[in-house]
N, C-alpha and C positions, 0 to 999 in steps of 0.2 A: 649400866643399871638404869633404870624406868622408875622415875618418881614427878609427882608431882608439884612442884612451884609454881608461887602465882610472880608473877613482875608487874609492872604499871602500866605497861602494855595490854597485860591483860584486864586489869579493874577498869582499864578506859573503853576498851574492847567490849565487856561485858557490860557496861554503864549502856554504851552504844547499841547495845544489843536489847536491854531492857527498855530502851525508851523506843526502838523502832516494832518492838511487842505490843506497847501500848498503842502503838498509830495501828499495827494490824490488827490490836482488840479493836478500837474502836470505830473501824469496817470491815468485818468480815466478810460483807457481802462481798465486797470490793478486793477483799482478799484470797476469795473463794477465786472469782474470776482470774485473778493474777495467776492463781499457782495452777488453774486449768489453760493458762496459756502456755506458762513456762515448759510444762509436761509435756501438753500438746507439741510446741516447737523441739523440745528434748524427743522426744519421741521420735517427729518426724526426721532430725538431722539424724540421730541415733540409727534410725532406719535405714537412709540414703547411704549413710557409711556403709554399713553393713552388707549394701545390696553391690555399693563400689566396691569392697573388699573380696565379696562373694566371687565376683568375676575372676580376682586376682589367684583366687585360690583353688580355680577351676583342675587342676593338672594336679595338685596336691592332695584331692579329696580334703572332703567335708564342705564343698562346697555348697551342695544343697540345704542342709541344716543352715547356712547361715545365710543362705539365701531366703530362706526361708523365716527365719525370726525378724529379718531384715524386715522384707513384705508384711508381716504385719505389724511391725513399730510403726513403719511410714504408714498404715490405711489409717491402725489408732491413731499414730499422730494430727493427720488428716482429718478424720472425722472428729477429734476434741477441738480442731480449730476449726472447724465450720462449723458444729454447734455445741458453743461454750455449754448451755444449758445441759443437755444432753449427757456434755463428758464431766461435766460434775456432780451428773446424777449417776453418772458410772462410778464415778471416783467413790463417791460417796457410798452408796451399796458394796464399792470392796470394801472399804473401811469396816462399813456393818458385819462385812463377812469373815474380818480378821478378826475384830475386836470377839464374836462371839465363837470363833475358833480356840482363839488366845482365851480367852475367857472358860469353855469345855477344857483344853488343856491342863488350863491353871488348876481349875478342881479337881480331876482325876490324880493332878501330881499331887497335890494336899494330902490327899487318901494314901500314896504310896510314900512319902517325902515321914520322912524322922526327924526333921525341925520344919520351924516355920510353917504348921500346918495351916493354923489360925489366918494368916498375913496371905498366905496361898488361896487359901479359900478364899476371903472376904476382897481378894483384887481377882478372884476367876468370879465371884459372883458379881463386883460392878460390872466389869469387861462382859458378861453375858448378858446383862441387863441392859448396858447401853449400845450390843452387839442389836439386839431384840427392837428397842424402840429403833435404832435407824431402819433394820431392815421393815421393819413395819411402817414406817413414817417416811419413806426414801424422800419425799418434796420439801416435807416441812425442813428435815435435819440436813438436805442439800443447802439451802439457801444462808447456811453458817456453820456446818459442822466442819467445814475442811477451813475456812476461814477462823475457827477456834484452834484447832489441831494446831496449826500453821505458828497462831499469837502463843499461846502454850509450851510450842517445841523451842521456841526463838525465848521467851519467857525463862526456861528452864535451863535452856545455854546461859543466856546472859547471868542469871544467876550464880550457876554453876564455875563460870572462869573469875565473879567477880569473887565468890568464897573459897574455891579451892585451885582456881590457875588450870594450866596444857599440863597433861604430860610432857616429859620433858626427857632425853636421852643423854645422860652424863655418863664421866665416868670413875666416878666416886673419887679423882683426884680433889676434888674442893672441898672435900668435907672436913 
């Protein structure tokens, strides 16, 4: 059984977690940069794997498909680490382009969805609205929207383990 507990491990966890939210709120710019490094290097190993693997799997078939996702993780990777600027103006314009997917989504479901019409709409209509200003604004909302995202997501974890705790896998022997 799958329930939810919190232990002190986790209030401490998630304490830790809120307070390193607020060091990322309070440079985003700085945290923009970090998480277009992180990418960029994930990307590039992610790649190099891929392209090492690819070889190995040459007599098996499927090796081209993954020799091929391969090649372009490592050029991404690559090209977000030569210029930061650049790949978090990519980063940044996906974002724009999820949130105002997610955001069209959200509203068409409203329209067909038999509860939660209201809640649907009014989070497809921020999601398209702030879908809109990034992709229209790609410079201004680069230079701290992935550095908000970032403080926000870390924000809502730490939150999150310190009110409600992990998932947790038992098996109803302790109840």
């Amino acid at each position: 059984m799958i329930e939810r507990r919190r232990t002190g491990w986790d209030v401490i966890l998630g304490i830790l977690l809120v307070i390193g939210a607020f060091v990322v709120l309070g440079d985003v710019l700085l945290a923009t940069a970090v998480s277009v490094l992180l990418i960029g290097w994930t990307s590039l190993i992610s790649g190099v794997f891929m392209l090492v693997g690819a070889l190995f799997r040459i007599k098996s078939g499927g090796a081209w498909s993954v020799a091929l996702g391969g090649a372009v993780l490592t050029v991404l990777g690559l090209f977000m680490l030569r210029n930061i600027i650049v790949g978090a103006v990519l980063l940044t314009v996906l974002a724009g382009a999820l949130f105002l997917t997610g955001g069209l989504v959200r509203v068409v479901t409203a329209f067909q969805s038999e509860k939660h019409k209201l809640i649907l709409a009014i989070s497809g209509v921020v999601s398209i609205g702030l879908g809109v200003f990034v992709l229209i604004n790609p410079i201004t909302a680069t230079l701290s929207l992935l550095g908000i995202l970032l403080g926000v997501q870390i924000l809502v974890e730490g939150l999150t383990l310190i009110t409600l705790g992990r998932l947790r896998v038992g098996d109803g022997a302790a109840e």
